[in-house]
C-alpha positions as CSV (number, residue, x, y, z in Angstrom):
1,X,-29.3,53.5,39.8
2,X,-29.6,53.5,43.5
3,X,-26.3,51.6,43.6
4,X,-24.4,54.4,41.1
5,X,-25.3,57.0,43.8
6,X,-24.0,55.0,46.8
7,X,-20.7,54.6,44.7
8,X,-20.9,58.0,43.8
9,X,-20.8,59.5,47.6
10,X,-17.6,56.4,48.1
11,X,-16.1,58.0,44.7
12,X,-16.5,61.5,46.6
13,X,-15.3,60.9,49.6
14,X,-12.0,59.2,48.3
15,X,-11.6,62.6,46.0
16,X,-12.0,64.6,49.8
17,X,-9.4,62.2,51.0
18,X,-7.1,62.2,48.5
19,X,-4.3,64.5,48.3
20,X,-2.3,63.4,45.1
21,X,-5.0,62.3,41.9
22,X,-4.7,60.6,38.6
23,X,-6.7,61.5,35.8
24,X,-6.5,58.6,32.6
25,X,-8.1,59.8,29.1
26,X,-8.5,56.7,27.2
27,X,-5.8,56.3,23.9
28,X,-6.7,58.3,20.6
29,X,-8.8,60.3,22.9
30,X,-11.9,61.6,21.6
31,X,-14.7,63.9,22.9
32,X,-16.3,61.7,25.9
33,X,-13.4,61.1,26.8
34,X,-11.4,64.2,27.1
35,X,-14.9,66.1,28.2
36,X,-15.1,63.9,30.9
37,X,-11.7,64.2,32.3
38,X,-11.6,68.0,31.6
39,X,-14.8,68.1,33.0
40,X,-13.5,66.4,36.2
41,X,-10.6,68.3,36.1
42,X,-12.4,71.7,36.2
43,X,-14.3,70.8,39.2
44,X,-11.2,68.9,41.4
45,X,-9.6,72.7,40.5
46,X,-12.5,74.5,42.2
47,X,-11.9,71.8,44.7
48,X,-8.6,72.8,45.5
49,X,-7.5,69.4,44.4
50,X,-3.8,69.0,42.9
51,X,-4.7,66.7,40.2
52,X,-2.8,65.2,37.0
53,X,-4.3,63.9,33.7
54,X,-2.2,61.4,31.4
55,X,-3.5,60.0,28.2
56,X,-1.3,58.0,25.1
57,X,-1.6,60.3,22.6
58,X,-1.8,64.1,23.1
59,X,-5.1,66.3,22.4
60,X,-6.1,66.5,18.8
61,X,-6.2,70.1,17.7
62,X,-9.8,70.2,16.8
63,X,-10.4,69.9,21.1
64,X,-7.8,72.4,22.2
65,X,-10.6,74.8,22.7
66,X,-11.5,72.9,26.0
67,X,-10.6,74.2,29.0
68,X,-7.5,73.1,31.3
69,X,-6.7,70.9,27.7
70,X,-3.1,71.4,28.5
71,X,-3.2,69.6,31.3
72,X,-3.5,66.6,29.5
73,X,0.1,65.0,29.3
74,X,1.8,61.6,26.9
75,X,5.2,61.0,29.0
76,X,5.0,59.0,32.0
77,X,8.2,60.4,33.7
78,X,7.3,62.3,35.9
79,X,3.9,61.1,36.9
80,X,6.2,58.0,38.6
81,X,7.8,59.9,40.8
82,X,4.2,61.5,42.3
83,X,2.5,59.4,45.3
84,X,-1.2,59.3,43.8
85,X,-3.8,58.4,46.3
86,X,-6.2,57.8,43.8
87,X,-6.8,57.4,39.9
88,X,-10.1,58.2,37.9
89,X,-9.9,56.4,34.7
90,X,-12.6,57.9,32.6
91,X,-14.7,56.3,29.0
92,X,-12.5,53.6,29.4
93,X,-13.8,49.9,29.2
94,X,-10.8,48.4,30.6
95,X,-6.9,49.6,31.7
96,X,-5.7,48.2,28.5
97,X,-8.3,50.3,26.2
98,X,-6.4,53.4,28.2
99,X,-3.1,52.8,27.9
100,X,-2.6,53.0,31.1
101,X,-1.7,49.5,32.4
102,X,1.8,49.7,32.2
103,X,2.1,53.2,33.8
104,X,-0.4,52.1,36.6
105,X,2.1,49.1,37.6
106,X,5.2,51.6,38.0
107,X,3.1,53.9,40.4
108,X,4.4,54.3,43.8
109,X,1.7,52.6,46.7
110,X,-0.9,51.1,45.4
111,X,-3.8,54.1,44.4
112,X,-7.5,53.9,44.7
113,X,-8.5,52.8,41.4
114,X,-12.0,54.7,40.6
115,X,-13.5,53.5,37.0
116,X,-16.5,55.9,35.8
117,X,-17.7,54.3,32.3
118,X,-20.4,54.0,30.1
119,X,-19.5,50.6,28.0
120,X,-21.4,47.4,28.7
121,X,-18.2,45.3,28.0
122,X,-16.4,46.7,31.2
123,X,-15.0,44.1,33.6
124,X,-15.2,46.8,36.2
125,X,-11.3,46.9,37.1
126,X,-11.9,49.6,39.6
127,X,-11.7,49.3,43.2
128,X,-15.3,51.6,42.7
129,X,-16.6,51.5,39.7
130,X,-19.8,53.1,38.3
131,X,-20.8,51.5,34.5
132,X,-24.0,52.5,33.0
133,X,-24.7,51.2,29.9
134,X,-27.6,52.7,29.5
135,X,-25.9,56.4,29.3
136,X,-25.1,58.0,25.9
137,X,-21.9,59.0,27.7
138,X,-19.4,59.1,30.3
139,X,-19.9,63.0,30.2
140,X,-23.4,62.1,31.0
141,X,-22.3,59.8,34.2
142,X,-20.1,62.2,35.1
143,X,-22.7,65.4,35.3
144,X,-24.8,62.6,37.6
145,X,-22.2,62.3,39.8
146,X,-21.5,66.1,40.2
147,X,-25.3,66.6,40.9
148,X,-25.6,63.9,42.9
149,X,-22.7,65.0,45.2
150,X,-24.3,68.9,45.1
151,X,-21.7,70.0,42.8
152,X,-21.6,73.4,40.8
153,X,-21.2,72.5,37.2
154,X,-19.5,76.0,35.8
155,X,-19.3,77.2,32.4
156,X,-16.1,75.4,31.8
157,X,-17.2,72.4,32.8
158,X,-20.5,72.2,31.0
159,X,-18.5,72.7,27.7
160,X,-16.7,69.9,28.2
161,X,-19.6,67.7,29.2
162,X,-21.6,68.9,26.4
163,X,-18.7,68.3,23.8
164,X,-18.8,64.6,25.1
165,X,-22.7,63.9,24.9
166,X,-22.1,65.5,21.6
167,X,-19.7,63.4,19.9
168,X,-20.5,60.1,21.7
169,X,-24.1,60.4,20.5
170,X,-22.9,61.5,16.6
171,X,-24.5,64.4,16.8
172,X,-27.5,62.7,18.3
173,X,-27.4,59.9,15.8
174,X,-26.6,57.2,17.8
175,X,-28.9,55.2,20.3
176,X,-28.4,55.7,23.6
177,X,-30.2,58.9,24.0
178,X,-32.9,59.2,26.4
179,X,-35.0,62.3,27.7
180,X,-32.5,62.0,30.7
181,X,-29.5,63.1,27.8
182,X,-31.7,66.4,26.5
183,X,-32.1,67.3,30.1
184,X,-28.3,67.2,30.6
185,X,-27.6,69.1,27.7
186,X,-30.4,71.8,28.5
187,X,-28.7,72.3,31.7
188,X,-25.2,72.3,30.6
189,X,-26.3,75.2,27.8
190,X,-28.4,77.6,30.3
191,X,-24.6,77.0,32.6
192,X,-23.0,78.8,29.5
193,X,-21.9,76.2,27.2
194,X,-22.6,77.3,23.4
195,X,-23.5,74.1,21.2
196,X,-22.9,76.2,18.3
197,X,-19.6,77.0,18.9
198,X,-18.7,73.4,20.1
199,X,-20.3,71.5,16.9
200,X,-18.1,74.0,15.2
201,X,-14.6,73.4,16.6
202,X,-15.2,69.6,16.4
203,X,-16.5,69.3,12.8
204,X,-16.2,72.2,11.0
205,X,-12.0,72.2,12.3
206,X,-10.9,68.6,11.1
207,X,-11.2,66.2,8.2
């Protein structure tokens, strides 16, 4: 853990640094993985951050009530063109799982590769990398990292976080789950997120 945190500060400074960032959603995205690049992208806004988000395939409809979800964009165009300083690839266990290595090779420089995951099979491909394998989620690394750098975690954001621990746990069917998860989502509901409404949109929307 103590090793996470020192990454953590590295992973903040280079966001401080950085004028031009890549966010990468992992292909077919699903909750973890769009919470925790929405989540992310909520806070580099408050930031004053410019900040892009590319994934595969587009958002499915049933998690187009998350915010800053239009951000999220398939075509790799005119993300070429853009000289990122860094790219945060999110819930993904390697470049490949994301889709992402053929549009990281056509990239003008050569970008900061930051890799925040939660899956013990991850090669660690980043140039920082913070894998714990013993989170339910990468929503639940990522609300670590924006405690651990004193960030506030707004409304917005704790929807998306909590839509994440949501779905990667199965509705808190899966193992993973520690005390340390509960916590998370206690604090992401007294921030304003509304588990009612979220466990609706995801399963109560689509087949």
């Amino acid at each position: 853990m103590s090793d996470h945190l020192a990454t953590f500060t590295k992973i903040a400074d280079a966001i401080k640094g950085a004028k031009e960032i890549l966010l990468i959603a992992h292909q077919k995205p699903d909750g973890d993985t769009l919470g925790a690049n929405l989540a992310m992208a909520n806070w580099l806004r408050d930031e004053g951050k410019h900040f892009h988000i590319f994934c595969v395939h587009p958002v499915p409809p049933h998690y187009q009530y998350l915010p800053l979800w239009q951000h999220v964009k398939s075509t790799e165009d005119e993300l070429q063109e853009i000289p990122f300083d860094l790219v945060i690839a999110l819930d993904s266990s390697s470049l490949s799982y994301a889709g992402a290595e053929a549009l990281l090779g056509k990239l003008k420089g050569k970008p900061t590769i930051v890799n925040i995951d939660h899956h013990g099979t991850n090669p660690h491909f980043g140039d920082l990398n913070v894998v714990d394998a013993t989170a339910s989620s990468a929503c639940e690394v990522v609300y670590r990292f924006f405690t651990h750098v004193g960030g506030h975690v707004s409304r917005d954001m704790s929807t998306c976080l909590l839509t994440g621990i949501l779905t990667d746990t199965g509705g808190f069917h899966f193992s993973h789950i520690t005390p340390r998860t509960f916590e998370i989502c206690r604090r992401c509901t007294e921030a304003g997120a509304q588990p009612e409404s979220i466990a609706r949109a995801v399963y109560d929307s689509s087949t």
